[in-house]
N, C-alpha and C positions, 0 to 999 in steps of 0.2 A: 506584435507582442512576442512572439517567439521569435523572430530577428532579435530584438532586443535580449533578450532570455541568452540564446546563444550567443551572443558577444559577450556578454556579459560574464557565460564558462569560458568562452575565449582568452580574455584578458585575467579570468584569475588562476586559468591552467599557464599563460604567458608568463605572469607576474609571481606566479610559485615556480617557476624553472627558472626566472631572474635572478631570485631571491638565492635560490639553490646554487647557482653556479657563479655569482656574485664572489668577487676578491676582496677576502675579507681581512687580508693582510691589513696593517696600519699601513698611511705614508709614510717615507722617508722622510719628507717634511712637512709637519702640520703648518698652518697658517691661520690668521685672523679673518682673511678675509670674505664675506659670505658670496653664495653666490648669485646671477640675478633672478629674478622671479621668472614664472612661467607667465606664457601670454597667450593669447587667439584663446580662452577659454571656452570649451563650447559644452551645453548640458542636451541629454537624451534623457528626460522623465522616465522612469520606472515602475513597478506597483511598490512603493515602500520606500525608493528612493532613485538616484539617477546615475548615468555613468558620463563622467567628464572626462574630453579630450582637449589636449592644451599642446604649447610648442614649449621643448624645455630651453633653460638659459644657455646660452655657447659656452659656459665654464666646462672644461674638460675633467674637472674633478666632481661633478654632481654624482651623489650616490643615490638617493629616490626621490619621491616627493610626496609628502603628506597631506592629507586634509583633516582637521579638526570641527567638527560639528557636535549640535547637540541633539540627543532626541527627545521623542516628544515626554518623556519622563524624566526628563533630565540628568540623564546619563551620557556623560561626555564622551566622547567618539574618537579615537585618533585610528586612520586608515593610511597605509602606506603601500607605493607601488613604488618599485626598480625603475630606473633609468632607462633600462634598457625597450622600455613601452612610455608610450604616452598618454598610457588612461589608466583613471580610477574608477574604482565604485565607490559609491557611499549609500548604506542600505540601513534599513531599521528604523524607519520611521511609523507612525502609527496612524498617521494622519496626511490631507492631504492637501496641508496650510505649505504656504511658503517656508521655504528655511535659506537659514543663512549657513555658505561652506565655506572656509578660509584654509587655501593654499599655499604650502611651503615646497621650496624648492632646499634639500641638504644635500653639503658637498663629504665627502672623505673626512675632512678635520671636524666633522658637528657643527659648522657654521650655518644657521639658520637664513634663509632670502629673507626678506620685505614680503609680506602677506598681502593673498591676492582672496580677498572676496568675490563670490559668487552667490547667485541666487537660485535655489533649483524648487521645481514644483512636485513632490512625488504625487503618483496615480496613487488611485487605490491600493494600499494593502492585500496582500492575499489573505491573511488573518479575516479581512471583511469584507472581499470579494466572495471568499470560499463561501462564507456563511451566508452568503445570500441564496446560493445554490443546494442547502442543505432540508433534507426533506425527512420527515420522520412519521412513519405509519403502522400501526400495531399488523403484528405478524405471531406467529404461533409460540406462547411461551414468552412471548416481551413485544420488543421493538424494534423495525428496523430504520436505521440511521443512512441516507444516502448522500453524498454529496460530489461536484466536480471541483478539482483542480486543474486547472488547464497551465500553469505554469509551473506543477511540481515540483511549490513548495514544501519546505519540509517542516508538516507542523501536527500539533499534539493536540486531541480530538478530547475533551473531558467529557467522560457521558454521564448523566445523569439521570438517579430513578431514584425512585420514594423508598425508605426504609422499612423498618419495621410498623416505624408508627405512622409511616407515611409522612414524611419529615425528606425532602428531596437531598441527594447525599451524591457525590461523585463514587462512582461503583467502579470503574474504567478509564484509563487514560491510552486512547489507540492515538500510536505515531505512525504515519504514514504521509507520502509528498505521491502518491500514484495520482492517474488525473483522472479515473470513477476510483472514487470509494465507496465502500459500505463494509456498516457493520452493526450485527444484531446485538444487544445484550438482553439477555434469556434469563429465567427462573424465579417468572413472575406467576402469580396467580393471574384469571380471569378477571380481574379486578382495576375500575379506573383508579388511574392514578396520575401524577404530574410527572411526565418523563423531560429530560432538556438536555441542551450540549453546550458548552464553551469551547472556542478557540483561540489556543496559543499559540504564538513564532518563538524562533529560536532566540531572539530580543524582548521576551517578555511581556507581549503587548498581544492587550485579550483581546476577544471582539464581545458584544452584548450575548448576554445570554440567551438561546430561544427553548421556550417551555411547550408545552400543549400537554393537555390532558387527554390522556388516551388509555383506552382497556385494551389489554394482549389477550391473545386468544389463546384457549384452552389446547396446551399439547404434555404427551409423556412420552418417554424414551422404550422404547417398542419390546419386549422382554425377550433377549436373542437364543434363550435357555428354550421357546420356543417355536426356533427357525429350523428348519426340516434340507436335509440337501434332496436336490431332484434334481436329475439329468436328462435332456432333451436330445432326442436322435444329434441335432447337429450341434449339440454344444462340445466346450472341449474338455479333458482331461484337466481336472485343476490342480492334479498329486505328482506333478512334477518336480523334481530336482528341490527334493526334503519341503516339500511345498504337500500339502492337505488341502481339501476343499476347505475341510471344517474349520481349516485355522482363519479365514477372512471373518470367522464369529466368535472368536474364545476369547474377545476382551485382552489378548495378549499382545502389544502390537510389536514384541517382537517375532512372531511368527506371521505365517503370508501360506495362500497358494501359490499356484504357480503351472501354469502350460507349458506343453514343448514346442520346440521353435520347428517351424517349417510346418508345423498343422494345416495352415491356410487360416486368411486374410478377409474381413477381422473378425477377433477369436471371442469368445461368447460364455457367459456361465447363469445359470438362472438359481432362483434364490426361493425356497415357501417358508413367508413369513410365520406363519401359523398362526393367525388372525387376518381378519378382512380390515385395513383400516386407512383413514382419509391422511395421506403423508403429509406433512409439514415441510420436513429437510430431511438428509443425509449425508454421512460425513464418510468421505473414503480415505483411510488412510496410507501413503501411500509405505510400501518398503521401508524399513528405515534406514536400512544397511545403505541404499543406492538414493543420494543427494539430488532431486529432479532427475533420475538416468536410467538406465535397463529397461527394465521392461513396468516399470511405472505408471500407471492410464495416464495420458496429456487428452487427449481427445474421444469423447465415448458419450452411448446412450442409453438415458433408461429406460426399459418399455416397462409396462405393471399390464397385468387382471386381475379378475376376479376367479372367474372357473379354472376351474383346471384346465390347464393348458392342455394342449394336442402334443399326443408322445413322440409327432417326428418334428416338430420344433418349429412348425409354421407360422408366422407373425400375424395370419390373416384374423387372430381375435386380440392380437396385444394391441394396447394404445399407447404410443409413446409420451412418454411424461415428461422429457427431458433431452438437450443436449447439451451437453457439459464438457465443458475446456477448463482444464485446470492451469492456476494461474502459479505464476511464479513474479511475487511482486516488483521484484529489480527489472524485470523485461518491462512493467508500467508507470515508470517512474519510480519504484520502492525504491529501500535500502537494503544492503545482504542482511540487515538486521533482521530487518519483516522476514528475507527468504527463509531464516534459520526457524523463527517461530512459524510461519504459516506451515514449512515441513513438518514441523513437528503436532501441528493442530491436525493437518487433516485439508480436503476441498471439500469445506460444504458447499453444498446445493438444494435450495429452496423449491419445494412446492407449489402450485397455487389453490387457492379453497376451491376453486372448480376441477382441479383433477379429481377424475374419478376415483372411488375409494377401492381397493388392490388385497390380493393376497401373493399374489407372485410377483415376482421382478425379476427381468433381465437385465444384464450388465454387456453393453454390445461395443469392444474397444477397437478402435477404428485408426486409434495413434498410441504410442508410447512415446517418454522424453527419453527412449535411447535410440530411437527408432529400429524396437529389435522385432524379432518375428514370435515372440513370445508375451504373456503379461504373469505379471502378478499383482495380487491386492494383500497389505497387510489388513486390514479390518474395515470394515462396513458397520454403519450405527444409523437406525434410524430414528425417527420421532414423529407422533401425529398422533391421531385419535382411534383408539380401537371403535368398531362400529358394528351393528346388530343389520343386516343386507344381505 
């Protein structure tokens, strides 16, 4: 499948440099004549549709060649590749019935060949491959939505949850082609309800709807008006270079801490919640100034407790709750589109109900996306349940 996949970028990164460097002067001399058809037709199935290779006619004036199909909505199809390759794609189908593709070979003057039918079988759609892979399980505050793309398609996620009256409604439309996805949608009450997803392709062609009735679980946004700074014998400076501790909590996200470089490796800051309570998520935002770069977290861990921690910084009572890689969706298949939005959302990272319930946290960064010798955080936010322990 991924052989196929990459020919498939092959020939339409070939067949867009054709297209581009293609002499698009007229001829000196137009003529009637058309020219002959392509032959040796050969099809490679697809998910959605297939890629054909053929031999072109010996006219020395052929400019590309066409296929005209229809899809399964009945929207007519014309696909064109350059001369200067001998294959095409034809993609878009919904289904995974027989089609019929009819071949044209055009010269210089617009004289059309003799049409060459073919038969091709597309595989599975990823619109309905994906959705078979798509798993949805109540998580703190809503739902979360998992699924795999393995051919990272580029297709649009409709999520669905219950209204006001409980009347099920599209809330979210996440695009993304990465090959794990997920994604949570939040700010539900503890209450069952009918949550469900549809998916789109860029052809318009859905897959079935899938529903379940499921209750989210009780979470609220952690009140950071009472988070406390505390500092541990081996933690670092976070009032580096116009950088405050206190700015990774004032809800501003354009201010940040910030360490100095050359401290030593990796650099550390711990956090008192000012409640003891069972975490859900946390969202870190990164710098805004610096696009995945500087001193960024990429790679880091969270430890939590309960008691108060030991004043020279020893791990020997923290339980780690976490390792955390932050993503940058274009490196998994995404679009710079996702990068621009995810930058600006934040890495959340999830909880599980069996982490034990915490009043401190450490933040332990073991990588930055600039690989520098420093870090910053523009803002931390958590959520979960305050708790009486």
């Amino acid at each position: 499948m991924k052989k196929i996949l990459y020919l498939f970028t092959i020939v339409g990164i070939v067949a867009f440099l054709g297209s581009c460097t293609e002499d698009i002067r007229e001829p000196l001399f137009k003529d009637s004549q058309p020219p002959g058809p392509v032959t040796n037709v050969t099809v490679v199935n697809a998910p959605g549709g297939a890629l054909l290779t053929y031999t072109l006619p010996s006219d020395n004036d052929v400019l590309y060649v066409k296929a005209e199909y229809m899809l399964s909505n009945n929207r007519k199809v014309e696909t064109r590749s350059s001369s200067y390759i001998n294959q095409l794609v034809v993609e878009g189908f919904n289904d995974t019935s027989e089609k019929t593709v009819t071949l044209y070979a055009v010269d210089r003057s617009e004289n059309v060949s003799a049409p060459v039918t073919v038969k091709v079988n597309p595989l599975t759609p990823d619109v309905h491959s994906v959705r078979e892979t798509v798993t949805m399980v109540p998580d703190f505050g809503g739902v979360l939505y998992r699924w795999a793309n393995e051919n990272n398609a580029p297709l649009a996620f409709l999520i669905l949850a219950p209204d006001e009256n409980g009347v099920l409604r599209e809330v979210e439309t996440v695009y993304s082609g990465m090959t794990a996805g997920a994604f949570t949608v939040r700010g539900f009450e503890p209450e069952e309800g009918v949550f469900g997803v549809v998916i789109r392709d860029r052809w318009d062609n859905y897959s079935d709807t899938i529903k379940l009735n499921l209750t989210p679980m009780y979470e609220a946004k952690l009140d950071k008006r009472k988070f406390q700074k505390i500092v541990l014998d081996n933690d670092h400076d976070m009032a580096a270079w116009e950088g405050k501790y206190e700015f990774a909590y004032d809800d501003n996200p354009g201010t940040f801490n910030h360490t100095w470089a050359g401290t030593g490796w990796p650099q550390q800051w711990t956090l008192d919640l000012g409640v003891v309570a069972r975490l859900s998520r946390v969202n870190v935002l990164q710098r805004q100034t610096f696009f995945y770069s500087h001193g960024n977290p990429r790679l880091m861990e969270i430890w939590g407790m309960k008691e108060t921690p030991d004043k020279d910084g020893s791990f020997t009572r923290w339980t780690k709750l976490k390792d955390c890689v932050a993503i940058r969706p274009s490196l998994q298949g995404g679009t710079a589109a996702e990068d621009q939005e995810h930058f600006a959302n934040g890495d959340e990272y999830s909880f599980t109900i069996d982490d034990p319930a915490v009043r401190y946290i450490r933040f332990v960064v073991k990588e930055t996306w600039g690989n520098t010798g420093f870090i910053h955080f523009a803002e931390v936010t958590f959520w979960g349940q305050e708790v009486n322990e």
